[in-house]
C-alpha positions as CSV (number, residue, x, y, z in Angstrom):
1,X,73.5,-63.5,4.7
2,X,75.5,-64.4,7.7
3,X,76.2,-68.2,7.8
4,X,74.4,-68.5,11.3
5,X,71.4,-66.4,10.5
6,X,68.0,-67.5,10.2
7,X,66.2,-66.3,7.2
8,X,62.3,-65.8,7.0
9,X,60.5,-68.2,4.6
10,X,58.1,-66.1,2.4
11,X,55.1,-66.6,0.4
12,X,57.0,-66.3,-2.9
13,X,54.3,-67.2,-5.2
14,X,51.8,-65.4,-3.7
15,X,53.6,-62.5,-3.7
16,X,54.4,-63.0,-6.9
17,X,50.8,-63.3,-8.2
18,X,50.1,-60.2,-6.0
19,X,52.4,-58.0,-8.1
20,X,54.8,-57.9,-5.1
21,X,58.5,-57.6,-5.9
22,X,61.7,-58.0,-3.7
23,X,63.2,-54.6,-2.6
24,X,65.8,-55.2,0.0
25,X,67.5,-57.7,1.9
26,X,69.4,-56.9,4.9
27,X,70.7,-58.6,8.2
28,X,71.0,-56.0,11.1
29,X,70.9,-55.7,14.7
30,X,67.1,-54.7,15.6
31,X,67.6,-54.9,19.4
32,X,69.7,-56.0,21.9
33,X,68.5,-57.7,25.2
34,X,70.5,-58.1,28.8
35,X,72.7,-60.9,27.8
36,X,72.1,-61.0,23.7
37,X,72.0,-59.4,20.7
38,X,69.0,-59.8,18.3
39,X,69.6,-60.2,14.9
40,X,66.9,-59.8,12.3
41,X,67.1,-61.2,8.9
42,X,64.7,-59.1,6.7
43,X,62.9,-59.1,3.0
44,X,61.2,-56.4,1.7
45,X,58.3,-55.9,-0.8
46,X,57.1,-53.3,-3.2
47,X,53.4,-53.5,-4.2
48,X,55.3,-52.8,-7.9
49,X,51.6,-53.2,-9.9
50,X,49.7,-50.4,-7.9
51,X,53.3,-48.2,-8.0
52,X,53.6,-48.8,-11.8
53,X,49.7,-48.1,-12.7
54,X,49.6,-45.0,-10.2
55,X,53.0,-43.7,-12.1
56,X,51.0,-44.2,-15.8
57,X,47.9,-42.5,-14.8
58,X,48.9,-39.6,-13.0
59,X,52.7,-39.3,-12.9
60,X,53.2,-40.2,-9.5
61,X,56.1,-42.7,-8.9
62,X,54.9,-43.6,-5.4
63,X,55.3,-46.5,-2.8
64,X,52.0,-47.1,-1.9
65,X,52.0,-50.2,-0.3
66,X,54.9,-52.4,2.0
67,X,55.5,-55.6,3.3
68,X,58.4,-57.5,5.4
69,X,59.3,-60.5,6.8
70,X,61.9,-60.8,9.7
71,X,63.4,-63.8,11.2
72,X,65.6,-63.6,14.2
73,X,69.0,-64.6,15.5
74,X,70.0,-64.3,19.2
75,X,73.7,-63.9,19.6
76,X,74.9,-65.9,21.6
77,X,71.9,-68.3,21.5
78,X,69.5,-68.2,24.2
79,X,70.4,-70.0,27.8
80,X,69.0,-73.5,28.1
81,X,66.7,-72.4,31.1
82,X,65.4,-69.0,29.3
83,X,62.3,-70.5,26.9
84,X,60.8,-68.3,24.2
85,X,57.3,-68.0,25.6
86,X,59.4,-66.7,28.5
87,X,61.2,-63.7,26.1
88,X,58.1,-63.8,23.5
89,X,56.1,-60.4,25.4
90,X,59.9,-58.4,25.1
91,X,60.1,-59.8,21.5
92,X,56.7,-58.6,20.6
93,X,57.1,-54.8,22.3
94,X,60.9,-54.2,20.4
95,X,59.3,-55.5,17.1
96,X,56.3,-53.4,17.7
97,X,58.2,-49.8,18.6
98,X,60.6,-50.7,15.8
99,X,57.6,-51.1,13.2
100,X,56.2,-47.5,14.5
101,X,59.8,-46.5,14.3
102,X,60.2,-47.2,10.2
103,X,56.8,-45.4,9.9
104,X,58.3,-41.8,11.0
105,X,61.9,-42.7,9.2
106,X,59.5,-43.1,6.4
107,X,58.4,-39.6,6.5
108,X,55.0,-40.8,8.1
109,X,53.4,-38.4,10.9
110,X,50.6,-39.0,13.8
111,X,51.7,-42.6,14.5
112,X,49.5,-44.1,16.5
113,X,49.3,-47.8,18.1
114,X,45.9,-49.8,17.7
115,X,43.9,-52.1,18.3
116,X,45.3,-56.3,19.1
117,X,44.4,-59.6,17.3
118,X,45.2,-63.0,17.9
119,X,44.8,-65.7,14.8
120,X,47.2,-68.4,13.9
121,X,49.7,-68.6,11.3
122,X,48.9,-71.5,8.0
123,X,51.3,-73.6,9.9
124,X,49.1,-73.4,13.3
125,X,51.1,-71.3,15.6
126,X,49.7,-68.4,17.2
127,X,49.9,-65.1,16.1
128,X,49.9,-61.8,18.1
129,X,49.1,-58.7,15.7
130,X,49.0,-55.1,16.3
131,X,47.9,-52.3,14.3
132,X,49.2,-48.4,13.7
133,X,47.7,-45.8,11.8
134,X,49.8,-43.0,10.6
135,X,49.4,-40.0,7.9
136,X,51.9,-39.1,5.4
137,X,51.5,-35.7,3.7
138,X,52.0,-35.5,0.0
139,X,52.3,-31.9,-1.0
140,X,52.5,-32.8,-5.1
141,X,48.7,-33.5,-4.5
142,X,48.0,-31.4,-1.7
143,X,46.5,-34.2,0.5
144,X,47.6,-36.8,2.9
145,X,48.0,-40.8,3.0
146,X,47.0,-42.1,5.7
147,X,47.6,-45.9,6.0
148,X,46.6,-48.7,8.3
149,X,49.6,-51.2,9.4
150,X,49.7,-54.2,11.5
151,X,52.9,-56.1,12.1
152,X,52.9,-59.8,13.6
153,X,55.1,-62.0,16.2
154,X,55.4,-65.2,16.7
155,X,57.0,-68.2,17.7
156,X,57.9,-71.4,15.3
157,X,61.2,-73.1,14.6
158,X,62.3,-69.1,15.5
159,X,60.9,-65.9,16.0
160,X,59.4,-64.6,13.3
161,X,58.1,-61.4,12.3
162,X,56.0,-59.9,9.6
163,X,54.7,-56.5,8.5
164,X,53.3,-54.1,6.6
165,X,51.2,-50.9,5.7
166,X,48.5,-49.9,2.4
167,X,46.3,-46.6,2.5
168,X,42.9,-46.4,4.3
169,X,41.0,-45.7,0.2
170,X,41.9,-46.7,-3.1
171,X,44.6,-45.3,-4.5
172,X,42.7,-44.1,-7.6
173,X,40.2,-42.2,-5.4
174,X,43.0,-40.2,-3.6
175,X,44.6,-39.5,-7.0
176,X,41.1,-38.2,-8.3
177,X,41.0,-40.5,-11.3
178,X,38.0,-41.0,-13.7
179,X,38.0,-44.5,-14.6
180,X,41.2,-45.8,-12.8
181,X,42.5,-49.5,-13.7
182,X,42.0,-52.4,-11.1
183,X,45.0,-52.3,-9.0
184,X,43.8,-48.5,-8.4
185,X,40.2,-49.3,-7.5
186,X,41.1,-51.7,-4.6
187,X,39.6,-51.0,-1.5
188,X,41.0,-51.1,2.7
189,X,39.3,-54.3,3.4
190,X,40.9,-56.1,0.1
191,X,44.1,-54.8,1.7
192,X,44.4,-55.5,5.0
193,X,43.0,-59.0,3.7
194,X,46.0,-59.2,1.4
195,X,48.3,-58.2,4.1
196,X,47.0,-60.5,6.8
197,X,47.2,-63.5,4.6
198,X,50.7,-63.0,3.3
199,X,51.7,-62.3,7.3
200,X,50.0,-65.8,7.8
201,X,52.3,-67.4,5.4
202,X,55.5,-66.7,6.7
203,X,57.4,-69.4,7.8
């Protein structure tokens, strides 16, 4: 981590009890402005419990679900007349085309922006979300994913962003299971629940 980036502070025991596990962690240039660079700091999550109990029951070592936290750097730091509610709508749009962006590197097809929400974070600040929807053929089963995302901006002690994706059925439906095992049987709503409430909780 570079010594002057911000990091995103994540819901690690939440996560945790959601059988989430840490994936990646990378610092990269996500955009660049006129007169700065944006640096994002980034940790990604595996839903590891529904990969692991899809793999057992049908042989199909598949990432199901995703999730990210970002925090951002601006190099050099912002000018003392330029305040964030004044860069906050560019922030949003970048971190919004760059969420649709890791849907197609991601193999998914048909991504498409929805519709907007505004809530607030746990710690109180408000929160601008925006949801895709996307399709991913899988030709093993000969039938397609298709997901729901949303991905959040904000403003706190930083800019902060948070996102991720899960399929629009259970997972044990779309694999044709009998009797599939709880993590299999969850449904959209639980989800996008899940999702949203771990999005909330970045700091």
């Amino acid at each position: 981590m570079a010594p002057d980036a911000a990091e995103p502070d994540v819901p690690e025991a939440q996560l945790a009890r959601g059988g989430w596990e840490l994936t990646d962690e990378r610092v990269e240039t996500v955009f660049r402005l006129s007169r700065a660079t944006v640096v994002g700091a980034t940790r990604l999550y595996d839903d590891v419990r529904t990969r692991e109990a899809a793999a057992s029951a049908a042989g199909l070592d598949h990432q199901w679900r995703f999730f990210f936290a970002t925090a951002l750097t601006f190099r050099p730091s912002l000018a003392p007349g330029i305040g964030p509610m004044m860069i906050l709508p560019t922030v949003r749009s970048e971190a919004q085309s760059a969420f649709a962006e890791e849907l197609r590197e991601r193999g998914f097809e048909d991504v498409s922006r929805g519709r907007k929400e505004r809530i607030r974070t746990d710690g109180g600040d408000k929160l601008h979300l925006r949801s895709y929807t996307a399709d991913l053929p899988l030709a093993s089963l000969g039938t397609t994913l298709s997901v729901t995302g949303w991905v959040g901006v904000w403003h706190a002690d930083g800019f902060r962003i948070a996102a991720g994706a899960y399929p629009d059925q259970p997972v044990g439906e779309m694999l044709d299971l009998d009797d599939p095992d709880e993590p299999l049987t969850r449904s959209a709503a639980a989800y996008r629940d899940e999702l949203l409430e771990l999005i909330r909780a970045v700091e």
